[in-house]
C-alpha positions as CSV (number, residue, x, y, z in Angstrom):
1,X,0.0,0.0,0.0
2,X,1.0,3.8,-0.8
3,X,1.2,6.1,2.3
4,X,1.3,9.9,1.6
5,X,3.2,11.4,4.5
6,X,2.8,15.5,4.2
7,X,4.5,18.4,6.3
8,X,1.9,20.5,8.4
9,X,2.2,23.8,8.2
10,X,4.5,25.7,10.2
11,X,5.1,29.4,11.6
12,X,7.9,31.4,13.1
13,X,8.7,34.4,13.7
14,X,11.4,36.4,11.9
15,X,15.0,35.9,13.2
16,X,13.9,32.5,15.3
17,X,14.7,28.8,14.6
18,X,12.4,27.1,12.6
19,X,10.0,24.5,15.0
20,X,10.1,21.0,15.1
21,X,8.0,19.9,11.7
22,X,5.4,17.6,12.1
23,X,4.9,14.8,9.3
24,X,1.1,13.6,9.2
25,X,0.6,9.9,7.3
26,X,-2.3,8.9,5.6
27,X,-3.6,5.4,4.0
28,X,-2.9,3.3,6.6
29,X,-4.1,-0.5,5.8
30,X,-5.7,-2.9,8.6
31,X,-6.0,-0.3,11.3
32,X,-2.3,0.6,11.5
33,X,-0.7,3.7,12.3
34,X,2.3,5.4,12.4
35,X,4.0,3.5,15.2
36,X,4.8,-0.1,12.1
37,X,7.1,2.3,9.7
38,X,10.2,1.3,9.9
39,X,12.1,4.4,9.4
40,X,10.3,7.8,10.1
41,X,10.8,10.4,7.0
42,X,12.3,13.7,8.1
43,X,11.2,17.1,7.6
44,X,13.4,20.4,6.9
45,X,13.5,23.5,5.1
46,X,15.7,26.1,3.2
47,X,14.7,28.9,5.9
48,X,17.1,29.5,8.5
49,X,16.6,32.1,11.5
50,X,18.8,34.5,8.9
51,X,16.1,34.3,5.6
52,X,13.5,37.1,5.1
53,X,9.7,37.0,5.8
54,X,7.7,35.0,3.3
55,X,6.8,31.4,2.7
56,X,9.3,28.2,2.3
57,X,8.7,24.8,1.7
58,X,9.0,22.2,3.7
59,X,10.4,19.0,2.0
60,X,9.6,15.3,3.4
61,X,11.7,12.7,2.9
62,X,13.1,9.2,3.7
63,X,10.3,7.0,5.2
64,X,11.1,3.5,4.5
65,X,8.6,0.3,5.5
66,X,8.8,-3.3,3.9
67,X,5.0,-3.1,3.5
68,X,4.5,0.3,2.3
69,X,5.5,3.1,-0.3
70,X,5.8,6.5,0.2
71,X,4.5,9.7,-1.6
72,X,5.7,13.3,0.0
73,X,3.7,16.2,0.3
């Protein structure tokens, strides 16, 4: 089965760290949740506590589970 796992949005204020991201997954088979993935994908961005105001992505990436695949949003 195919699990998306997507950043949630995130704020900061100018000149601070960014927070810890948060990765929601979804499409879970047989009642399962997070807790069976193998390895958790990670979440970063470009912005640093040094870019200007405005909006950055967040990138997801490296999940790994011998019964799933994994799309990033």
């Amino acid at each position: 089965a195919t699990l998306a796992a997507t950043a949630d949005n995130a704020t900061r204020q100018q000149g601070q760290a960014n927070p810890a991201f948060n990765i929601t997954y979804t499409g879970f088979k047989n009642g399962e949740n997070a807790s069976v993935i193998d390895t958790q994908a990670t979440a970063s961005s470009l912005a640093d506590n040094s870019s200007p105001a405005g909006n950055y992505a967040i990138s997801v990436l490296g999940a790994f589970d011998n019964n799933y695949d994994f799309i990033y949003v």
